[in-house]
C-alpha positions in Angstrom: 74.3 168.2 84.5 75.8 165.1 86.3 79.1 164.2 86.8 80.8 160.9 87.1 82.4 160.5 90.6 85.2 158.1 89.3 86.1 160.3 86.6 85.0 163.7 87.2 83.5 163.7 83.5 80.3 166.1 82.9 77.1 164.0 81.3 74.1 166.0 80.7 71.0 164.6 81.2 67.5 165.6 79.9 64.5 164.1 81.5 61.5 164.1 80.0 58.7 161.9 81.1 57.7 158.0 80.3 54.9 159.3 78.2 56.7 161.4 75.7 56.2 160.0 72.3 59.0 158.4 70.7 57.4 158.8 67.0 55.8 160.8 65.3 53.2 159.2 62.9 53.9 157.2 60.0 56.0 159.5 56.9 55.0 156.7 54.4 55.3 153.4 54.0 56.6 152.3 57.1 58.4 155.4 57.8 58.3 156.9 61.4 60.6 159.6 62.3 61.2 160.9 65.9 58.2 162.5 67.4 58.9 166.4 67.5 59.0 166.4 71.6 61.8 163.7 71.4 63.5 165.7 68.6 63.0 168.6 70.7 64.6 167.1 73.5 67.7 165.8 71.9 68.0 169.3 70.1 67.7 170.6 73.5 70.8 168.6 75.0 72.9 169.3 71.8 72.4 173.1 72.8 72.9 172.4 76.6 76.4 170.7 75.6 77.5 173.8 72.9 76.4 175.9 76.0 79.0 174.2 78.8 81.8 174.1 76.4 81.7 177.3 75.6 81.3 178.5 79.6 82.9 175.3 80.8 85.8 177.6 82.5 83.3 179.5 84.5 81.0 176.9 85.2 83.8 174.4 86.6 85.1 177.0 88.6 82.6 176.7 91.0 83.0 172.9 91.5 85.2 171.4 94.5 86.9 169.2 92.3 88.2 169.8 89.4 86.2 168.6 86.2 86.8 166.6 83.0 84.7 168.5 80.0 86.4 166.0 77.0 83.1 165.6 75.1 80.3 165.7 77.4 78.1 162.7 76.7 74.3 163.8 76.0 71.5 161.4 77.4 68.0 161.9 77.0 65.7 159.8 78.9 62.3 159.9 77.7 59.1 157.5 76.9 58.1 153.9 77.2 59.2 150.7 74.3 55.5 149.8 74.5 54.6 153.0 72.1 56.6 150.8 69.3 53.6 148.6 68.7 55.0 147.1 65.3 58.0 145.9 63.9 58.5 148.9 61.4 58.4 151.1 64.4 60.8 149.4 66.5 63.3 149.6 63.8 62.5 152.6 63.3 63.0 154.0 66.5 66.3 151.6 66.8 67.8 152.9 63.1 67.6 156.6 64.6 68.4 156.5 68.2 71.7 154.2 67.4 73.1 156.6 64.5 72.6 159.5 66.5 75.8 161.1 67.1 76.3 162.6 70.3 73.4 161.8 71.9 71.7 158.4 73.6 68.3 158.0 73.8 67.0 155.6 76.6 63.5 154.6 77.5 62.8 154.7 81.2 61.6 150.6 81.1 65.3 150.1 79.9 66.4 152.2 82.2 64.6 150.2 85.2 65.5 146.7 83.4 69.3 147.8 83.2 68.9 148.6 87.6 67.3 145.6 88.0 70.1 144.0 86.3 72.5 145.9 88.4 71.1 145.4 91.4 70.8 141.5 90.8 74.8 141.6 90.0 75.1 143.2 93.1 73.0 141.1 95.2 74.4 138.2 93.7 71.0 136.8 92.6 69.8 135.4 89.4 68.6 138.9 87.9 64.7 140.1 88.1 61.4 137.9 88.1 59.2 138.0 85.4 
């Protein structure tokens, strides 16, 4: 569990590592659903959420400050965009992870491209080298 310093909102966060699988194999015909350890994992955070709102009273109680539950966004960060080899996977992956209620999946390269971006803002330069 994180929480947001300028907010005091509660994210969950499951990590899993940058060579989880993002598919599982082909269905048919182009058809690749989430691999069952990234299902896993988002099934996991769903549960991890259902369990804080149901304790969140007992749980926030033992914060120094006091907490914003609202409805805890669910991030799991998990795999690598180079497993989506083709353009059906890709979509694929893209149709599932972006209809997903609840829940955002995030590779870890896009995870180190959006700091590199940040930290470029921050330094004032033109943004990462190639």
């Amino acid at each position: 569990m994180a929480v947001i310093e300028s907010t005091d909102s509660v994210v969950l966060i499951e990590i899993k590592t940058p060579q989880t699988k993002l598919l599982g194999a082909e269905h048919r015909d182009g058809v690749f659903p989430l691999s069952p350890a990234l299902s896993a994992a988002v099934a996991q955070t769903l549960r991890y959420r259902q369990s804080l709102t149901r304790s969140f009273d007992s749980i926030a109680a033992d914060f120094p400050r006091r907490l914003t539950l609202g409805e805890p966004r669910c991030v799991v960060l998990a795999g690598h965009s180079a497993q989506l080899t083709s353009h059906a996977m890709r979509e694929n992956f893209e149709l599932q992870r972006e209809r997903m209620q609840g829940v955002t999946i995030v590779t870890y390269d896009e995870l180190f491209r959006r700091l590199e971006r940040l930290v470029a803002l921050l330094e004032g330069t033109d943004g990462p080298r190639a």
